[in-house]
N, CA, C and O of each residue as an XYZ file, in Angstrom:
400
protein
N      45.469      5.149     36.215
C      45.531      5.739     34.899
C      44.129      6.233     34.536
O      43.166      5.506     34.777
N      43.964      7.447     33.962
C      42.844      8.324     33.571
C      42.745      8.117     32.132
O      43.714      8.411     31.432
N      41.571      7.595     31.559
C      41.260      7.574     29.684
C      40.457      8.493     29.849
O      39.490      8.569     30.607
N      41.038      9.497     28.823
C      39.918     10.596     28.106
C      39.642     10.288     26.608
O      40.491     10.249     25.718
N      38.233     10.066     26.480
C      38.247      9.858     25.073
C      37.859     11.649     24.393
O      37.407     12.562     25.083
N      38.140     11.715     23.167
C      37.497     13.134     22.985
C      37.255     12.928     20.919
O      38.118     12.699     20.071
N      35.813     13.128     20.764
C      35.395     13.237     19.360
C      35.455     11.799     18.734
O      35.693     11.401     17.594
N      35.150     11.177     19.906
C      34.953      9.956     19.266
C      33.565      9.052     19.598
O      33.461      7.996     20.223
N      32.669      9.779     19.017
C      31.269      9.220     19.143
C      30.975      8.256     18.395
O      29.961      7.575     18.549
N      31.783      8.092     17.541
C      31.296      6.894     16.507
C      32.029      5.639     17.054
O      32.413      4.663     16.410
N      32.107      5.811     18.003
C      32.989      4.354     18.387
C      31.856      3.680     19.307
O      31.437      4.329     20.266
N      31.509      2.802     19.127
C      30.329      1.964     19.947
C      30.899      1.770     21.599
O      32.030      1.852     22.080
N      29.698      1.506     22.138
C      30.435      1.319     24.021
C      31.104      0.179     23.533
O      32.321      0.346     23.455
N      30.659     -1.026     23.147
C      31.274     -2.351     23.102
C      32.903     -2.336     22.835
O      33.833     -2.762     23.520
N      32.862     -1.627     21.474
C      34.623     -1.537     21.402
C      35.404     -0.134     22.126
O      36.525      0.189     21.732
N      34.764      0.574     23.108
C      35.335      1.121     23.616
C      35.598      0.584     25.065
O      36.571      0.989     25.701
N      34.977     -0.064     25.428
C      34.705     -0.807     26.919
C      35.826     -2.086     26.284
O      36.347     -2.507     27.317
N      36.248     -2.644     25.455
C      37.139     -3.593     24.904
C      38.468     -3.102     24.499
O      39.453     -3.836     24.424
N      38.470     -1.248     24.116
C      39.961     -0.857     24.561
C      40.307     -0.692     25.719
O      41.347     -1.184     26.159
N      39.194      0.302     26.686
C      39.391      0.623     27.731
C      40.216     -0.888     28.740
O      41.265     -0.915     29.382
N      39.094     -2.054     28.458
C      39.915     -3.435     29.202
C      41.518     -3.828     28.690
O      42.313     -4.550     29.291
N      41.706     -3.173     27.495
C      43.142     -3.850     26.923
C      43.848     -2.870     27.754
O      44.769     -3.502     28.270
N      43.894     -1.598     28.169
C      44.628     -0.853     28.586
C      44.951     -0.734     30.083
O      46.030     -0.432     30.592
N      43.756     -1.044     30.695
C      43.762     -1.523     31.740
C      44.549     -3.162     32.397
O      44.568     -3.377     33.608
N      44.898     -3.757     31.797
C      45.392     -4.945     31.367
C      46.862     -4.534     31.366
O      47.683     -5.183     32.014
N      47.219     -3.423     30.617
C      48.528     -3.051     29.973
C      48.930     -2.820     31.353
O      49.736     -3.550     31.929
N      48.210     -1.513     32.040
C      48.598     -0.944     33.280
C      49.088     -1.363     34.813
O      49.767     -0.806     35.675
N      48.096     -3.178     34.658
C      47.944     -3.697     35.715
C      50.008     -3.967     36.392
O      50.978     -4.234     35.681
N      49.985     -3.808     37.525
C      51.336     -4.733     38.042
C      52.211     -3.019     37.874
O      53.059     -2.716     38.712
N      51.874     -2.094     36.770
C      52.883     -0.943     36.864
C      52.136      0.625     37.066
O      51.137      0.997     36.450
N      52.817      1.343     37.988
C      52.310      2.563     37.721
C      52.949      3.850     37.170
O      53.066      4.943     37.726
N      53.363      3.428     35.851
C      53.892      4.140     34.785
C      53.020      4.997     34.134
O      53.236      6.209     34.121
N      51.663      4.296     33.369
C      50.607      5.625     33.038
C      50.066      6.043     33.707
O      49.474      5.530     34.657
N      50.175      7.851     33.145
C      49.181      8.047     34.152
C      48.035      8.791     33.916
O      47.137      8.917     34.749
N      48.032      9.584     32.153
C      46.995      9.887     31.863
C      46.924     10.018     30.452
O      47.590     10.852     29.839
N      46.027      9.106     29.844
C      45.595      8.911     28.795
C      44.903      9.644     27.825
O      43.856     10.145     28.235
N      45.249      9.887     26.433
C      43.737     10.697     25.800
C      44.162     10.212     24.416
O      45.256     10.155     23.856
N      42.867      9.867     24.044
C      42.524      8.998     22.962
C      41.757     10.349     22.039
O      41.010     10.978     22.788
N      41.780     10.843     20.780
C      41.375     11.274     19.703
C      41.018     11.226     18.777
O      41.907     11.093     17.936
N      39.933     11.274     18.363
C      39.941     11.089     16.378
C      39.951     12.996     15.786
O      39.917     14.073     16.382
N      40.006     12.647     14.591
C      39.034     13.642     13.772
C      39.888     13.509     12.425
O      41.026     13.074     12.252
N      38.961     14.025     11.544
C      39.112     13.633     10.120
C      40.380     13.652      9.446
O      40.945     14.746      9.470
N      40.954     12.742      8.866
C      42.140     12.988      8.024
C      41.785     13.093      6.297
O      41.324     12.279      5.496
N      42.235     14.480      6.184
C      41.888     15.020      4.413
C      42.654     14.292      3.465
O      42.119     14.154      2.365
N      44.085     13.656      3.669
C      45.132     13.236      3.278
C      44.270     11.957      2.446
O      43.535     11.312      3.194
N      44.277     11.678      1.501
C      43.498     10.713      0.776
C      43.673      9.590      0.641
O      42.856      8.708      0.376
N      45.601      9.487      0.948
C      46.123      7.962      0.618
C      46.353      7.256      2.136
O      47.118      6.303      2.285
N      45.633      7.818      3.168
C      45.979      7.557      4.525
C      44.482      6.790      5.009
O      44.421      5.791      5.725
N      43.240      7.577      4.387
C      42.356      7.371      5.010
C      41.411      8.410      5.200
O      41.562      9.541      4.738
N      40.120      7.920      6.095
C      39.838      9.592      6.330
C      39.544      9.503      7.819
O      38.611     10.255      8.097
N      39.879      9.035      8.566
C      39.597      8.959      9.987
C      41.363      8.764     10.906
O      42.082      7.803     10.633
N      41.683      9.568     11.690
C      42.635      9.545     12.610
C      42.736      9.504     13.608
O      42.190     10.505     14.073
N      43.218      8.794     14.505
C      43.246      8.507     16.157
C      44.870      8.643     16.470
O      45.843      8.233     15.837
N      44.738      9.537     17.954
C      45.967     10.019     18.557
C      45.893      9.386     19.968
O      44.952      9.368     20.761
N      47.180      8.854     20.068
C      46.882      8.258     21.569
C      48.051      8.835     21.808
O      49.123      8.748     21.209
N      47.651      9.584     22.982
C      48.959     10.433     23.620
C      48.771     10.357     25.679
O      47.903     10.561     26.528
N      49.968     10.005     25.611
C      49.718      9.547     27.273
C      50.758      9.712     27.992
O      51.831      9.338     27.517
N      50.732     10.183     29.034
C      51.776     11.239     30.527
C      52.322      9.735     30.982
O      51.519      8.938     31.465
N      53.623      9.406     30.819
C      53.829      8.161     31.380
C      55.150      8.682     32.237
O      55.801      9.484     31.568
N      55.798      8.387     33.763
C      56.662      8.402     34.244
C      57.839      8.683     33.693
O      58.620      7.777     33.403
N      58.154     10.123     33.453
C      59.162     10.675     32.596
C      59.490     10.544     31.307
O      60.621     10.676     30.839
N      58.039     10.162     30.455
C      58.081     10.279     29.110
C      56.827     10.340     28.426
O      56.024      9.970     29.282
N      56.234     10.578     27.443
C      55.643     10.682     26.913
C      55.258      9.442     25.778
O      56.198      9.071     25.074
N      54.307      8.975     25.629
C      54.263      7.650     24.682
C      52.956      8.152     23.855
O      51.866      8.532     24.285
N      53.460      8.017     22.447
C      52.196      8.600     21.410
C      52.044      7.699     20.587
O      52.691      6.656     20.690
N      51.425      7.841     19.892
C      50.747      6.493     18.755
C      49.526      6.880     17.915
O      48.417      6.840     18.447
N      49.658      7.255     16.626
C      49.135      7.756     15.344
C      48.491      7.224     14.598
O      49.115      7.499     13.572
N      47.247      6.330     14.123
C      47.018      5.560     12.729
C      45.390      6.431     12.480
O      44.592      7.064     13.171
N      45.563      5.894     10.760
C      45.010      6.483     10.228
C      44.014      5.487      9.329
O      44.588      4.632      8.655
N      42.953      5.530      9.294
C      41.918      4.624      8.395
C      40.829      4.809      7.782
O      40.440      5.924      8.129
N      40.054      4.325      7.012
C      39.323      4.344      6.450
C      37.982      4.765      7.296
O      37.142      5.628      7.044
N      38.069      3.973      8.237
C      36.802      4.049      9.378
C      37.074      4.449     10.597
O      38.280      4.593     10.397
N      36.944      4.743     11.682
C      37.183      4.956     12.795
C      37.833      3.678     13.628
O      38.957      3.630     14.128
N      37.117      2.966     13.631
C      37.547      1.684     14.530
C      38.777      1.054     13.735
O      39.904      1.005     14.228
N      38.491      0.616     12.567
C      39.945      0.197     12.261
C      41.190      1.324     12.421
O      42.346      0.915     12.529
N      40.931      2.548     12.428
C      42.225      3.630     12.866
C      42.079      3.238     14.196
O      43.120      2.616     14.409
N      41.521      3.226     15.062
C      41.477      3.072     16.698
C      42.473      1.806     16.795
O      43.675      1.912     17.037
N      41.829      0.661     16.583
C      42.723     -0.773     16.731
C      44.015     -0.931     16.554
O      44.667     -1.682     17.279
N      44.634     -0.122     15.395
C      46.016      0.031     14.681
C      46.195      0.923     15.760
O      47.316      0.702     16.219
N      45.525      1.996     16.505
C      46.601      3.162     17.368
C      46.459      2.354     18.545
O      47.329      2.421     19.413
N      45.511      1.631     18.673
C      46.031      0.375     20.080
C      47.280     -0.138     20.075
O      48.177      0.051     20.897
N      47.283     -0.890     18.960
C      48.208     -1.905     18.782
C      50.347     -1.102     19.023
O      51.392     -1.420     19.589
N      49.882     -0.165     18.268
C      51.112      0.786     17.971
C      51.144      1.227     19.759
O      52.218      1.106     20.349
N      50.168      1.621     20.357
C      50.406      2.476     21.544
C      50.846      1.372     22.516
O      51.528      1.631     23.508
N      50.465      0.224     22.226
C      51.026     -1.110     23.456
C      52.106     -1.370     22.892
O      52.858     -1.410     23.866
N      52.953     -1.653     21.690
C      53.960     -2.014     21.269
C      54.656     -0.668     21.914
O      55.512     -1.076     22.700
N      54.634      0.876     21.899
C      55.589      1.937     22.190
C      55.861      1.622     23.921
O      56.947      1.338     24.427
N      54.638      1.757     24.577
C      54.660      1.326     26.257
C      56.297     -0.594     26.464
O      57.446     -0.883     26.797
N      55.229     -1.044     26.027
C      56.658     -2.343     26.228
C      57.834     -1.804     25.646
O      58.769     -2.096     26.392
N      58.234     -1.149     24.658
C      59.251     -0.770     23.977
C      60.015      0.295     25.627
O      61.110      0.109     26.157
N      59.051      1.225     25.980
C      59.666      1.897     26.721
C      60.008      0.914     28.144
O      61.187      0.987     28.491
N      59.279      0.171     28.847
C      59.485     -0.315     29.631
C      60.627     -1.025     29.602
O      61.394     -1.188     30.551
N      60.759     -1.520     28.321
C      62.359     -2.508     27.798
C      63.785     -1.974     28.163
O      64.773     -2.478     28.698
N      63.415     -0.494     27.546
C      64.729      0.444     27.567
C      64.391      0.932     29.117
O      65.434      1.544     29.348
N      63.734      1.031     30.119
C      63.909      1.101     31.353
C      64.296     -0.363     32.160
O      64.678     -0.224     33.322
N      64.255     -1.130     31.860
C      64.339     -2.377     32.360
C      65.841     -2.699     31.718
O      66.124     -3.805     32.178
N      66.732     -2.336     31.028
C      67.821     -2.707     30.499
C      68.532     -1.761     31.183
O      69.577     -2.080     31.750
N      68.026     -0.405     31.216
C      68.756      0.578     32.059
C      68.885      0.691     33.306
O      69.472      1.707     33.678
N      68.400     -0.282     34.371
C      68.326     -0.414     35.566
C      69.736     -1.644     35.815
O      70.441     -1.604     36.824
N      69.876     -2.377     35.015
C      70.671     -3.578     35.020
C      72.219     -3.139     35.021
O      73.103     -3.996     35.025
């Protein structure tokens, strides 16, 4: 699996080297992802936040995306973690029920 990060300079190595390991983690045992890209850039929307992260990723005949929006960068990042590992198991579920 390939991570592209893009416009996200404000994210320190530390918590990017600490998503990069969660995802890598996610990946281990399957080769379902296969290419990753992580995004910010500003959200104008006022009651959302002002920072947005897109996690959009090429997975074995589907596509898995994941959206949050925050105040700061890193807390939008963490929430589009969290959402983008909950969509991956979600899909793996409905492939794993559909094989049975």
């Amino acid at each position: 699996m390939e991570i592209h990060w893009r416009n996200m300079d404000e994210v320190d190595a530390t918590q990017r080297e600490a998503v990069e390991r969660r995802l890598q983690t996610l990946a281990e045992g399957n080769d379902d992802l296969i290419d990753l890209r992580i995004v910010a850039k500003p959200n104008s929307h006022h009651r959302h936040g002002g920072q947005e992260v897109n996690i959009a990723c090429q997975a074995r005949g589907a596509e898995v995306i994941a959206t949050r929006t925050g105040e700061d960068i890193g807390k939008a990042l963490n929430e589009a973690i969290d959402a983008f590992v909950h969509e991956v198991r979600r899909l793996r579920g409905r492939r794993a029920e559909h094989r049975l």
